[in-house]
C-alpha positions as a Markdown table, in Angstrom:
| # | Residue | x | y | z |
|---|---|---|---|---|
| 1 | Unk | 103.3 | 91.2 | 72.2 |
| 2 | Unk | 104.4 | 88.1 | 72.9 |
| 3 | Unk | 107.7 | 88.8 | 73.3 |
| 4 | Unk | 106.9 | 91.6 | 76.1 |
| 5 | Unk | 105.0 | 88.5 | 77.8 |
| 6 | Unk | 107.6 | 86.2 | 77.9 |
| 7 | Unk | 110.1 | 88.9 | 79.3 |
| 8 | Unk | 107.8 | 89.6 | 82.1 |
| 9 | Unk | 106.9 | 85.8 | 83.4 |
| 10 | Unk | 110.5 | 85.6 | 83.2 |
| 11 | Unk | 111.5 | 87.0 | 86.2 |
| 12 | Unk | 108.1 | 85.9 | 88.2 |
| 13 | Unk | 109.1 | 82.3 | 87.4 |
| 14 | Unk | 112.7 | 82.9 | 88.4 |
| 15 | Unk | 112.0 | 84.1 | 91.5 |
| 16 | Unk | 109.4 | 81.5 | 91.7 |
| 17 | Unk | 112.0 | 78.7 | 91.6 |
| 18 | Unk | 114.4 | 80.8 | 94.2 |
| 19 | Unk | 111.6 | 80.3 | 96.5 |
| 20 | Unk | 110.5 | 76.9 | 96.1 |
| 21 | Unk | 114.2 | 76.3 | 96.0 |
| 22 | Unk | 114.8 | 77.8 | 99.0 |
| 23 | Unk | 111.9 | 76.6 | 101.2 |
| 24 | Unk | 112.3 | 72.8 | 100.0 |
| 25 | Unk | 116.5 | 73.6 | 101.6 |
| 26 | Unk | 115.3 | 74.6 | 104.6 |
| 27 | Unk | 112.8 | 72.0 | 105.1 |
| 28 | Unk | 115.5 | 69.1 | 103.9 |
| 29 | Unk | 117.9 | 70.2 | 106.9 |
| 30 | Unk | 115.5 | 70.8 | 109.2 |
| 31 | Unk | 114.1 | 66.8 | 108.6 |
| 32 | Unk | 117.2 | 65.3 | 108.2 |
| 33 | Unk | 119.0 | 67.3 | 111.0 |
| 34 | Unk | 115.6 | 65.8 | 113.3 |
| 35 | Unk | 115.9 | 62.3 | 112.0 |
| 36 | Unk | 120.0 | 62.3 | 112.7 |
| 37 | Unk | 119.6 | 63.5 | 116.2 |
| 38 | Unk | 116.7 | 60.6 | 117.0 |
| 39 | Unk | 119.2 | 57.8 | 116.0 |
| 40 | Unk | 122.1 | 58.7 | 117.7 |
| 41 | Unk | 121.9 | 56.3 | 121.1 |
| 42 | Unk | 122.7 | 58.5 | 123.9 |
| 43 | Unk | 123.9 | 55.8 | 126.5 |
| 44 | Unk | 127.1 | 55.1 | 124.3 |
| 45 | Unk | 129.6 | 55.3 | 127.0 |
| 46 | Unk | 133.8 | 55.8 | 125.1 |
| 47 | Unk | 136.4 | 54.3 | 127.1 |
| 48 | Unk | 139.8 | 55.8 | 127.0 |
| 49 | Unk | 143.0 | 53.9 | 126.9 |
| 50 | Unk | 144.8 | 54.0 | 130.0 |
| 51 | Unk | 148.6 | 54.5 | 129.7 |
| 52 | Unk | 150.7 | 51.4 | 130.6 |
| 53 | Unk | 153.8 | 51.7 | 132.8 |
| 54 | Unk | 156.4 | 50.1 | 130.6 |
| 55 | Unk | 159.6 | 47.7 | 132.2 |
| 56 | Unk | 162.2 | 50.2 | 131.6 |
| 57 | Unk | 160.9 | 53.3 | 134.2 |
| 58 | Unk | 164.4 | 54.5 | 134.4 |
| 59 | Unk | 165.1 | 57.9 | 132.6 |
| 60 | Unk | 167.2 | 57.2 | 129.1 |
| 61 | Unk | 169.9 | 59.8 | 128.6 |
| 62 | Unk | 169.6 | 60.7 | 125.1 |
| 63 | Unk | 173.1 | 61.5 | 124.0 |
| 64 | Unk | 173.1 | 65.5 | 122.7 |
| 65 | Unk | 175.2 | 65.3 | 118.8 |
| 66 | Unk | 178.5 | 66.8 | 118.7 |
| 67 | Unk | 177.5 | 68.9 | 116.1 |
| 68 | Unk | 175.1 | 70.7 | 118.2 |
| 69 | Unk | 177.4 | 71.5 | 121.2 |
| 70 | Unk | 180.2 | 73.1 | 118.5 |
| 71 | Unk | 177.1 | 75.0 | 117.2 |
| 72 | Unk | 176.4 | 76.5 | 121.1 |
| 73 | Unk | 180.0 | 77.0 | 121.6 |
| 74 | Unk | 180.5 | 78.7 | 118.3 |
| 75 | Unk | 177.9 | 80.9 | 119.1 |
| 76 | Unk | 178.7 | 81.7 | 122.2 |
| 77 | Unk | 182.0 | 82.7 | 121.4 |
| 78 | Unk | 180.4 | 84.9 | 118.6 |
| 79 | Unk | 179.3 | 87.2 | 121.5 |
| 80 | Unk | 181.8 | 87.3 | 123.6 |
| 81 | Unk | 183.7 | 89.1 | 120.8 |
| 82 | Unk | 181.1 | 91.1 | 120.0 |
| 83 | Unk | 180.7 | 92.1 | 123.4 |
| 84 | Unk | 184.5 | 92.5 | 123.8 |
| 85 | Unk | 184.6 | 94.4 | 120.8 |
């Protein structure tokens, strides 16, 4: 008999605690979401940094490697020949 008893209150007091459990969340969020939003001052004004014109204005030529004009030229000679073929 006692057995039988405990097996029943079992799940009562499971879903019990899933309930308390639950309502205790979604009172905790709630608060502290309320609280969070009361302390945030809204006159906070963010500046952003303004880009400064540097001394050197003229455009640098950045020299191309001479790898990488072999490579264009290889390439392109790649399809010629395949076109020509």
């Amino acid at each position: 008999m006692i057995k039988a008893m405990n097996r029943k209150q079992l799940p009562k007091s499971f879903f019990l605690l899933i309930a308390v459990f639950s309502l205790f969340s979604f009172l905790f969020v709630n608060l502290h979401s309320g609280f969070a939003k009361s302390q945030v001052c809204p006159n906070v004004k963010i500046e952003q940094a303004k880009m400064e014109d540097s001394d050197d204005s003229k455009a640098t030529n950045i020299p191309i490697p001479d790898i990488t004009v072999i490579e264009r030229l290889w390439r392109l000679a790649q399809k010629v020949v395949e076109t020509a073929s």
